[in-house]
N, C-alpha and C positions, 0 to 999 in steps of 0.2 A: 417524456420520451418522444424523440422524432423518426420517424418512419418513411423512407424515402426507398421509391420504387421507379425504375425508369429505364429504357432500353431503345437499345437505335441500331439499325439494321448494317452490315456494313453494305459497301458499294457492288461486292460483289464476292462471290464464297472462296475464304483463304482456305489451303490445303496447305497444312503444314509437312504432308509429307514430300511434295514439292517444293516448297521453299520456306527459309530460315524465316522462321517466326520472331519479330522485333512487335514487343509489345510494352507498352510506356505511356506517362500522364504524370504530371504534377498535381498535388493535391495541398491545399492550406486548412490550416487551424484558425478559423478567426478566433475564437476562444480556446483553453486548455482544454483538453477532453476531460472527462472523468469517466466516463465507459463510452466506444462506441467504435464503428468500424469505419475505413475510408479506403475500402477496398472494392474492385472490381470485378467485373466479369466476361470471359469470353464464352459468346455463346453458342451451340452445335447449331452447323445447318438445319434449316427445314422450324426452328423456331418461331413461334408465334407472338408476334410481336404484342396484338389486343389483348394475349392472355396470358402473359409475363407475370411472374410472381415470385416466391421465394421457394416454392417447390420446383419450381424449373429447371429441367436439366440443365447442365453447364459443362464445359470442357473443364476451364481452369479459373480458378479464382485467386486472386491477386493482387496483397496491399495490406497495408498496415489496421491494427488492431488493436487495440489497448485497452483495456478497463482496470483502474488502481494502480498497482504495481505492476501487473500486469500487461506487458503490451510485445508485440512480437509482429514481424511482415509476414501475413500466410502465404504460401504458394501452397495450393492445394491442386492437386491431380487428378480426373474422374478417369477408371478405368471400369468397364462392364458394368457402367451405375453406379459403382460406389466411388466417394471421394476420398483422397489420403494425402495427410496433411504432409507435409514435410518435415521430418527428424531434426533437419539440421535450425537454429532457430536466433534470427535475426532482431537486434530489438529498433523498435520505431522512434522516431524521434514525434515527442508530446510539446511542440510549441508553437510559433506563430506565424513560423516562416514556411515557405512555398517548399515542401522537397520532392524532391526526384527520383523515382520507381521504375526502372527497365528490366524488363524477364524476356531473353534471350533463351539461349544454353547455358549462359551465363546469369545471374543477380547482380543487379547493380545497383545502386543506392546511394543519391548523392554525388555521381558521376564516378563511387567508387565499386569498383566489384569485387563484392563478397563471396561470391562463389563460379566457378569459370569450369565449365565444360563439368560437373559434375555429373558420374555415372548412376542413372536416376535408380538403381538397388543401390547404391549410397545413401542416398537420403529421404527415402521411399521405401517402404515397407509394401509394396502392392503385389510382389509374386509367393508372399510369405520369406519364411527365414531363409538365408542361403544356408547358414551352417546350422545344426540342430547337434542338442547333448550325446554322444555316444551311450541310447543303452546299455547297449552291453558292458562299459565300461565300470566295471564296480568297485567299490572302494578295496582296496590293500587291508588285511587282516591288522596290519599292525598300525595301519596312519592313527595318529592320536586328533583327539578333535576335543579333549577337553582342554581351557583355556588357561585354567589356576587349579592348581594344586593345596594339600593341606601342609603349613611349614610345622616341618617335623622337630624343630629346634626351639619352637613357639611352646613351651610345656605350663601344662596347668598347676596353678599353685597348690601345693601340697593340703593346706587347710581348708583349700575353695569351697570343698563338697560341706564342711561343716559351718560354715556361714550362713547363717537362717534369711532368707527374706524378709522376714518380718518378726518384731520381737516386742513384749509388752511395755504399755508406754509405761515408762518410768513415772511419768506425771501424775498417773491417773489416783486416783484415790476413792479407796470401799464409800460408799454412800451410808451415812451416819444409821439413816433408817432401813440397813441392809439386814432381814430375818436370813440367817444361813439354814432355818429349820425348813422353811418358807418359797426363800429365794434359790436357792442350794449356793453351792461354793462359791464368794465371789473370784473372778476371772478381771484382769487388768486387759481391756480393750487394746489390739496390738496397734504396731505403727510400722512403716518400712524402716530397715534397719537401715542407718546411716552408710553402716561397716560394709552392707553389701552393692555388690557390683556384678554387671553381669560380666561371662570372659566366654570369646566366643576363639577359638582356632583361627590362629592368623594363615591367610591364604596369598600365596605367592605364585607369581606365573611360570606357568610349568615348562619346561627347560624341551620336553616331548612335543610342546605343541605345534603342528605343523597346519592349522587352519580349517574351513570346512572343505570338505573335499568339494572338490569340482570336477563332474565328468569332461571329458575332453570331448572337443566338437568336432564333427564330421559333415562334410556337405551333405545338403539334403537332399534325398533321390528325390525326393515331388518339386526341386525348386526347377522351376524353368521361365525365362525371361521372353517377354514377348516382343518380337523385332519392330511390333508395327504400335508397339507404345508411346503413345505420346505422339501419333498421328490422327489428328485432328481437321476436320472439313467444318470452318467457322463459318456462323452466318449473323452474331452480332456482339454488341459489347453491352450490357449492364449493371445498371446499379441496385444495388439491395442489400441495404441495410440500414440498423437504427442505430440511433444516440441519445444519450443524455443532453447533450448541446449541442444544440444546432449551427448555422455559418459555417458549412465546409466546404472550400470550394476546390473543384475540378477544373481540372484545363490542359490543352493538348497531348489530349488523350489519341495515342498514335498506333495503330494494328498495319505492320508495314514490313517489306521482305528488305526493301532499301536503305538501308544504313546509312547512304549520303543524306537523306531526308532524315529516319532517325536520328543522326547528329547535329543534324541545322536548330533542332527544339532543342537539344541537351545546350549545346553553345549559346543559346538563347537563355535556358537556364542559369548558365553562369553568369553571365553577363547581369542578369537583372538580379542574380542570388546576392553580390556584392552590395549593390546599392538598397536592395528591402532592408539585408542587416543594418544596414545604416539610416534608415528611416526608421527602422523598427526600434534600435538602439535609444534614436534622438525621442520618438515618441514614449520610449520607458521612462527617460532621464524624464521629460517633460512630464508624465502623470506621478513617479517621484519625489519630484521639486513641487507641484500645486497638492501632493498628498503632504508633502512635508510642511509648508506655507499653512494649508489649512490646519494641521495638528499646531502652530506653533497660536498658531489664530485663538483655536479653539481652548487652549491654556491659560492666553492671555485672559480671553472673553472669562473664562472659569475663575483665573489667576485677581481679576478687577472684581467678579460679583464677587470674591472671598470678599477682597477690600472691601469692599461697600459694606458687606452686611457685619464685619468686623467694625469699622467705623458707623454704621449707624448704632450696634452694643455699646461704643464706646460713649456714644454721644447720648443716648439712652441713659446709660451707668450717670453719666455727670446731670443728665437734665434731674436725676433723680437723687444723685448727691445734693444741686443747688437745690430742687425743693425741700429736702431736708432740714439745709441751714436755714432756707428758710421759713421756712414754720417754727425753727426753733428761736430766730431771731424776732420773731414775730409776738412766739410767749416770751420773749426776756424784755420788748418794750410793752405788754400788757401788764405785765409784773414789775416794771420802773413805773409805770401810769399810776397801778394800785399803789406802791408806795410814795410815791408827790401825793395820792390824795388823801392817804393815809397820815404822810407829814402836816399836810393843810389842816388835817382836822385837828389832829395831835395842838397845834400852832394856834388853832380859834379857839378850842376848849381851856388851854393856857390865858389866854386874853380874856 
């Protein structure tokens, strides 16, 4: 796990209640993630920069997230201390190329926006519910809320109820050395009866049913929205957080009221998005092609020791056939030797 902590003051303290907060940075994957975060932070004035940490108050936090299946861009909100993530829920792109993060009023992602002027009780939960269930609201005497019904036309078989579960095995037979004075009555050990079955009431969906009820909702007297939310007096941007893989990199990373200046980075973005895909492309084809080359490599290499050690069996096999023949050629001229000198004598004893 990598653990990455770091923070930089800005130039001078943003007030967002003064002017339109443009906040933005490109971030890369050198490697795939498998869990970890590459998300920012904007930090409240009066921060301490020597003693930055992860308990550190924050205004807003900002950027993608992902572990597993999991991965989604936070935008999270600090109001009165506490943080509140965002409802609405964007997912990250997990790969190698450079992408592109701007929180406005708007979300933007990729030069595209996903979310434009959204009314922060939209997708913020921070003044609690607007509308809450009507107590008083109680269900109708007659709403049905069961779902199936018993089919009335579904009838039980007439003989069901006399169908034994279980019935003596016909198999079974008294034990030769069975004393009835002794043993008492013998009893044929039962078995499940073939014949039976269980039958349960066929249930059909009930023609009454109209659902669970649901009180109907009413605005809520305690909701009230604060005008000065989301007014923030910034004094830095950092980073904090960890990874499973490390190589993440950041870069113009932009906290700015001017939108001519924000756009000069995005334009920039494009411009160099185009041609990474294309290096990035050439360089897959290429580890690809020398992963492909080496696997073809590596079959041959396997594909040649089969041969070898098949032909040295083979070569083996025969060196051990030719000793074979010959030893056996070997006894068939000591056995022509014995008989020449067996003739020879046969030959002088005649003489």
């Amino acid at each position: 796990v990598h653990a990455y902590l770091a923070s930089t003051p800005l130039s001078e303290t943003f007030n967002t209640s003064k002017d339109d907060l443009i906040f933005q940075y490109t971030v890369k994957q050198e490697y795939t993630q498998t869990c970890g975060g590459s998300y920012l932070k904007l930090l409240k004035e009066g921060y301490d920069p020597k003693n930055f940490n992860g308990d550190s108050d924050y205004a807003v936090m900002f950027g993608p997230d992902m572990c597993g299946p999991d991965n989604r861009v936070h935008v999270i909100l600090n109001y009165n201390g506490q943080n509140h993530l965002t409802k609405k829920e964007e997912k990250s792109q997990n790969d190698h190329k450079t992408h592109f993060y701007r929180l406005t009023y708007s979300l933007m992602i990729d030069g595209e926006v996903k979310a434009d002027r959204v009314p922060i009780a939209d997708h913020w939960e921070i003044f609690g519910p607007r509308m809450i269930p009507d107590k008083d609201d109680k269900k109708p005497a007659d709403w049905v809320e069961v779902r199936e019904i018993v089919d009335v036309t579904f009838v039980k078989p007439e003989n069901y109820d006399s169908i034994p579960r279980h019935i003596p095995d016909p198999a079974a037979e008294k034990p030769k050395d069975w004393d009835a004075e002794s043993d008492g009555d013998w009893e044929a050990p039962e078995i499940a009866n073939p014949d039976f079955y269980e039958w349960k009431p066929k249930m059909i969906p009930n023609p009454q049913y109209r659902g669970e009820y649901v009180p109907r909702n009413i605005l809520n007297p305690d909701y009230k929205e604060d005008p000065e939310m989301g007014h923030y007096r910034l004094g830095g941007v950092g980073i904090d957080l960890w990874q499973i893989r490390s190589n993440v990199l950041f870069d113009d990373i932009v906290v700015t009221s001017d939108a001519d200046v924000a756009n000069k980075y995005l334009e920039q973005w494009r411009r160099n998005y185009g041609m990474e895909a294309d290096v990035i492309r050439k360089r897959e084809q290429d580890q690809y092609e020398k992963a492909k080359a080496e696997k073809e490599r590596t079959e041959n290499s396997m594909r040649a020791r089969f041969e070898m050690e098949d032909l040295t069996r083979q070569l083996e096999e025969l060196d051990e056939d030719f000793q074979d023949k010959k030893d056996a050629s070997e006894e068939d001229h000591d056995e022509l030797d014995e008989l020449d000198e067996d003739e020879k004598t046969k030959k002088h004893d005649e003489l």
